[in-house]
C-alpha positions in Angstrom: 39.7 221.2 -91.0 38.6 223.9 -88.0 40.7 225.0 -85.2 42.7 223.5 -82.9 41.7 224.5 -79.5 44.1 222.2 -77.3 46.8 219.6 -77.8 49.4 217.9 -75.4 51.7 214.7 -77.0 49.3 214.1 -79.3 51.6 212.1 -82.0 52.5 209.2 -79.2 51.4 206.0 -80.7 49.1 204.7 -77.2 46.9 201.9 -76.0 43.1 203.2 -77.2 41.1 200.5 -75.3 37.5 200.6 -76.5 37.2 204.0 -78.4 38.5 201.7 -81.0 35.1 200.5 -81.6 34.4 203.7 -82.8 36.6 202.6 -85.6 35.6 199.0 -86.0 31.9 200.4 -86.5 33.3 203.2 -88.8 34.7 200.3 -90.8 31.7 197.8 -91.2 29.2 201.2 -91.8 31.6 201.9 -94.6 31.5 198.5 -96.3 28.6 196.8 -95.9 26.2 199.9 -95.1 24.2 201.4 -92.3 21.3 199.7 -93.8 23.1 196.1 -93.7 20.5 193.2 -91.9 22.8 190.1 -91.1 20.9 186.8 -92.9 20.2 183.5 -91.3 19.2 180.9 -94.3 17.0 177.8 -93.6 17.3 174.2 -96.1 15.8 171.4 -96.5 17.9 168.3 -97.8 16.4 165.1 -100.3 16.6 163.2 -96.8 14.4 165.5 -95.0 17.4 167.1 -92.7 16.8 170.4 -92.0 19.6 172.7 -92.4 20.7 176.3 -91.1 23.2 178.4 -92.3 24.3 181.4 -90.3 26.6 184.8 -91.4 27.2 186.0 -88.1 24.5 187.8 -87.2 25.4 189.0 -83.4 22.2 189.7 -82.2 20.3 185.9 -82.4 19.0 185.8 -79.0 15.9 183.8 -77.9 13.2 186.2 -79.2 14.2 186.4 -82.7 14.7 182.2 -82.7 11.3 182.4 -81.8 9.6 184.8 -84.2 11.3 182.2 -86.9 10.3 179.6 -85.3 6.6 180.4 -86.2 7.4 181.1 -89.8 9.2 177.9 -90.1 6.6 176.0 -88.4 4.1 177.4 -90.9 6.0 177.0 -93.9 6.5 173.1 -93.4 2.8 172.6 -91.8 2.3 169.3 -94.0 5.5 168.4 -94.0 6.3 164.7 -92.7 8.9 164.8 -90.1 12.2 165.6 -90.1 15.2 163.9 -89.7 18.5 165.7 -88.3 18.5 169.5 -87.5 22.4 170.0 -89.7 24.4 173.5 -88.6 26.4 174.8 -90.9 28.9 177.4 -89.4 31.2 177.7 -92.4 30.8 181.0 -92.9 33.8 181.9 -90.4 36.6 180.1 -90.1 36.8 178.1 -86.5 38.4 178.3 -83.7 38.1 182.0 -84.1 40.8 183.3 -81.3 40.6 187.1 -80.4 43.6 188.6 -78.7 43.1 190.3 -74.8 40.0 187.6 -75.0 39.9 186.0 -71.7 37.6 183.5 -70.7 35.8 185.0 -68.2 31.7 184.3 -68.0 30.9 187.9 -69.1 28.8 188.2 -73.3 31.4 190.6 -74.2 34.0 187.8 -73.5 32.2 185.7 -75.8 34.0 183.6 -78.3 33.1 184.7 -82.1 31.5 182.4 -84.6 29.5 182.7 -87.6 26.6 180.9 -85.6 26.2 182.3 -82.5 23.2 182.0 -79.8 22.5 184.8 -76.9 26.3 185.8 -77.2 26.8 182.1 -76.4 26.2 182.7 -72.6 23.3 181.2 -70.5 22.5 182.8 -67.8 21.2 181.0 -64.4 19.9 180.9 -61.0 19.6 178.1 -58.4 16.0 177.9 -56.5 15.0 174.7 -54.4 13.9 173.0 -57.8 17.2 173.4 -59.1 18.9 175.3 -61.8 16.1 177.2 -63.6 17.0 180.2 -66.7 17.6 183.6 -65.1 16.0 184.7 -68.4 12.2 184.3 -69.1 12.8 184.2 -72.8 15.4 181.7 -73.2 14.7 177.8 -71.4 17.8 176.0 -69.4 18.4 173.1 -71.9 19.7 169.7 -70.4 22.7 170.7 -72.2 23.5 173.7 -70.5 22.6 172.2 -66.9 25.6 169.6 -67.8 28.2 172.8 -67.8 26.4 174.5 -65.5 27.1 171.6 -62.7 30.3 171.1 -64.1 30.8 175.1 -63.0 29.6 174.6 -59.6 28.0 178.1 -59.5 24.8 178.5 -58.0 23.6 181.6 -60.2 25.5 183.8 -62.9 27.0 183.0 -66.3 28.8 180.6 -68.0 29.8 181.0 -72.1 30.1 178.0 -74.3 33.4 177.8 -76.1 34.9 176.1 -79.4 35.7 172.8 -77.6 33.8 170.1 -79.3 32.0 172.6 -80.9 29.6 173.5 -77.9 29.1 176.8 -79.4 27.5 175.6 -82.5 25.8 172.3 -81.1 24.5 174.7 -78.5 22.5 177.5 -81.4 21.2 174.1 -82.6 19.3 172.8 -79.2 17.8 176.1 -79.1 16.7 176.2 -82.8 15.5 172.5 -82.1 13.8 173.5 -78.8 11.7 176.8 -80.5 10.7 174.5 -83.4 9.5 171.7 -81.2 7.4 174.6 -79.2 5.9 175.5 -82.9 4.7 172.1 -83.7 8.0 170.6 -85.6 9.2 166.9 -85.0 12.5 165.9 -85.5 13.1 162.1 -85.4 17.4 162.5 -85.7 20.3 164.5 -84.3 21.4 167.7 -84.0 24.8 167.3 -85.6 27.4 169.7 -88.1 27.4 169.7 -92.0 27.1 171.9 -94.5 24.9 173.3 -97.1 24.8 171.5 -100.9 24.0 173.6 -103.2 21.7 172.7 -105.2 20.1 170.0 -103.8 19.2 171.7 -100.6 16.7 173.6 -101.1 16.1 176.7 -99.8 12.9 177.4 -97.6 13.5 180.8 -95.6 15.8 183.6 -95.3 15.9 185.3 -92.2 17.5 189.0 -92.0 18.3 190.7 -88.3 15.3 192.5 -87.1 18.5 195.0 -86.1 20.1 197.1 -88.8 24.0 197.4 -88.6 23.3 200.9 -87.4 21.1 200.0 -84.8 23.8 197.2 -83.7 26.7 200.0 -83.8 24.2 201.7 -81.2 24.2 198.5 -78.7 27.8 198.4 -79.5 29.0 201.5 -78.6 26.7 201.8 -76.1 27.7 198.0 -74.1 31.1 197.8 -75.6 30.2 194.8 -76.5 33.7 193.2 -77.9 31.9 190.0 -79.3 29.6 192.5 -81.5 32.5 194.5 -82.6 34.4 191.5 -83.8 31.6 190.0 -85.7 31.4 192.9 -87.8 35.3 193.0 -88.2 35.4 189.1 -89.0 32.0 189.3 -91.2 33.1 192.5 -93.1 36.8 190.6 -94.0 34.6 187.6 -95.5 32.2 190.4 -97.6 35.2 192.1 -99.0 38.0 189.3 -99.3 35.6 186.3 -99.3 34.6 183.4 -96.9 35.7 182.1 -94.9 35.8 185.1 -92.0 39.1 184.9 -90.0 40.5 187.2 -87.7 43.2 188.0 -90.2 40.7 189.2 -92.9 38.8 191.8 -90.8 42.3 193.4 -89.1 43.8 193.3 -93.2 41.1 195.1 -94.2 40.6 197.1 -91.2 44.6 198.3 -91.7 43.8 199.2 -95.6 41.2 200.9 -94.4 43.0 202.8 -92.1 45.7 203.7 -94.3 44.0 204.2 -97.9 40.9 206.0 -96.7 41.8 207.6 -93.4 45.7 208.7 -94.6 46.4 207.3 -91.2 49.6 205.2 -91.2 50.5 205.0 -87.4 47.7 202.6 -86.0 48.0 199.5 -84.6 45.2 197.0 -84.9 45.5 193.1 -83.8 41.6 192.6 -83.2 38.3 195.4 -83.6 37.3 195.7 -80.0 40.3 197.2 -78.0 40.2 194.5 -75.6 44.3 193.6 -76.5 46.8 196.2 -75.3 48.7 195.5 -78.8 46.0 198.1 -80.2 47.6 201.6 -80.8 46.5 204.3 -82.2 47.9 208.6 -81.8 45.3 210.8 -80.4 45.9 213.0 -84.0 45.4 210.1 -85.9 42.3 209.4 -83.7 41.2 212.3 -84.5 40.9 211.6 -87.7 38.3 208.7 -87.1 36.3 210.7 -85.5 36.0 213.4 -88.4 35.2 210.7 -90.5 32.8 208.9 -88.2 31.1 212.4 -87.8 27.4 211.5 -89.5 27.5 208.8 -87.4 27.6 210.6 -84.5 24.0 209.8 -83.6 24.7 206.5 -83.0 27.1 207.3 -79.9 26.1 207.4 -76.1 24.8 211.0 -75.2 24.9 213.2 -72.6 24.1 216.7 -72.4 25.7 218.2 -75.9 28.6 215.4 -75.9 28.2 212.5 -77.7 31.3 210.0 -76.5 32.8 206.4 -76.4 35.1 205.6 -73.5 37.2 203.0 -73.0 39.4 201.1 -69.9 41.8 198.7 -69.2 43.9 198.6 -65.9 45.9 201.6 -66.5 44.4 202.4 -69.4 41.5 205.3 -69.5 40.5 207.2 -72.8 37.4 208.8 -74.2 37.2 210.5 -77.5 33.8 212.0 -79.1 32.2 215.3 -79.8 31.0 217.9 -78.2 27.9 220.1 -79.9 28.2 223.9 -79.2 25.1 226.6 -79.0 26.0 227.8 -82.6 25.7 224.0 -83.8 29.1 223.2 -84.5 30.8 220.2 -83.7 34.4 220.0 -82.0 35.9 216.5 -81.7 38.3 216.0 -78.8 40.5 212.9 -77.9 41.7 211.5 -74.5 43.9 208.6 -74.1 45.7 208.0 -70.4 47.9 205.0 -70.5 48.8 205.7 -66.9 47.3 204.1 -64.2 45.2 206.2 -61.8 44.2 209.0 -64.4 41.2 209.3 -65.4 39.6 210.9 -68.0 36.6 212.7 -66.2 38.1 216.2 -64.8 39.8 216.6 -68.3 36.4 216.4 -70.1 34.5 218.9 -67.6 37.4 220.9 -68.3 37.0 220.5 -72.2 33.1 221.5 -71.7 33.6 224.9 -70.1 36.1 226.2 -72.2 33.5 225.2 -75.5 30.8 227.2 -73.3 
């Protein structure tokens, strides 16, 4: 509906880069609700192993391991000690590989998993002591310090990867670490398994402390491709059933597309925009963003636009909405897939005419 106020070659299929998160978010919003928490489940085994199970919650950083930490350690106060700290990452279906992924040091470069620690990075300095956490919250394990030297950087990032399943092995030494702090001994390993139902028994179930609207925010707002692809993989395993693959989230993201949207011409090989293969018409775009409209709250704001950008090399687009004086909302899409355009002077442009 409404007017058209400007159009140029709007019906070429292009590269969208990250305004395609708009879409991913649109998605998961749709299908598992603004109000969706992601759940982290706690077990107990006959053999006193204590067991997690984790659905691909994005957002498990340090600060939330330690809030359940303290539940935990109260809930199994007279408990005798336990044996192996068990990780099941069932849940999605490993190794996860994301297309236009490279693996540079950077969170949103993080691989995806359904058990997933600080976007699986650690971040580090060097001081005369040695290698110390460049984060307060979250303590340099031994097992870290190994890759870090192995790096030979004196400060910065590295990200665990699927290789010997670092990523998952690594979630655990935290876990182990913030139950420790709280009082809980462990005599056995930190190893992989999974979940028997119903001997295990369940003790806790964590949700997010974020709901998936507030996580579209830090989304949008970082471009954070790891985020976006967790909700992509996690809403394929809701609708189609675990295990979460890469192939699940982009079949449903395509139905999607085509049997709620009406849009036929898109492209989509993985829910961040990170690989070039993602295409998408600025009309068809367009068509997002009408439907992403009560949403648009949860975009980046400046003045009376509300906008996602997006860039690769050669690659520049922004699409939102700008809010005129009478209230009304006019969505506009840029995509440049020509390098040295950018997409600034067309959107100040854009502004003054909607004066």
């Amino acid at each position: 509906g409404g007017h058209l106020v400007f159009e140029n070659n709007t019906h070429n299929t292009l590269t969208l880069a990250s305004i395609l998160n708009i879409f991913t978010s649109l998605m998961a919003l749709q299908y598992l609700g603004d109000a969706y928490r992601f759940p982290t489940e706690f077990y107990l085994d006959k053999q006193s192993n204590f067991k997690i199970k984790c659905y691909g919650d994005p957002l498990l950083i340090s600060e939330e391991i330690s809030k359940i930490s303290q539940v935990l350690a109260a809930l199994l106060k007279n408990n005798p000690p336990l044996n192996n700290l068990v990780l099941d990452d069932s849940y999605f279906q490993q190794p996860l590989t994301i297309p236009g992924i490279t693996s540079s040091p950077q969170p949103y470069d993080a691989p995806n998993g359904s058990l997933c620690v600080n976007f699986n990075t650690v971040n580090f300095k060097r001081t005369s002591q040695g290698y110390v956490s460049a984060e307060p919250q979250t303590p340099l394990l031994p097992f870290a310090i190994k890759k870090i030297r192995a790096s030979g950087l004196e400060q910065g990032r590295i990200v665990f990867s699927h290789n010997k399943n670092e990523i998952v092995l690594y979630a655990g030494k935290i876990f182990q670490y913030f139950f420790r702090k709280q009082g809980m001994r462990f005599n056995g390993k930190v190893k992989l398994g999974r979940i028997r139902a119903p001997s295990d028994r369940l003790i806790f179930r964590y949700v997010s402390s974020s709901s998936l609207a507030e996580m579209v925010v830090k989304l949008l707002e970082h471009s954070n491709n790891f985020m976006t692809n967790q909700l992509l993989i996690a809403t394929g395993a809701k609708i189609i059933g675990p295990p979460g693959t890469l192939a699940k989230g982009v079949a449903i993201a395509s139905d999607y597309a085509r049997e709620m949207l009406d849009i036929d011409n898109i492209a989509i090989v993985e829910g961040s925009g990170i690989s070039r293969d993602n295409q998408i018409s600025a009309v068809e775009m367009s068509q997002v963003l009408r439907e992403f409209l009560p949403y648009h709250y949860l975009m980046r704001r400046q003045g009376r636009e509300y906008y996602k950008t997006g860039t690769l090399y050669g690659v520049s687009t922004r699409a939102g909405y700008i809010k005129r004086t009478d209230g009304k909302f006019y969505r506009y899409v840029i995509m440049f897939n020509t390098p040295g355009k950018s997409t600034n002077t067309l959107i100040l442009r854009l502004l003054r005419i909607l004066d």
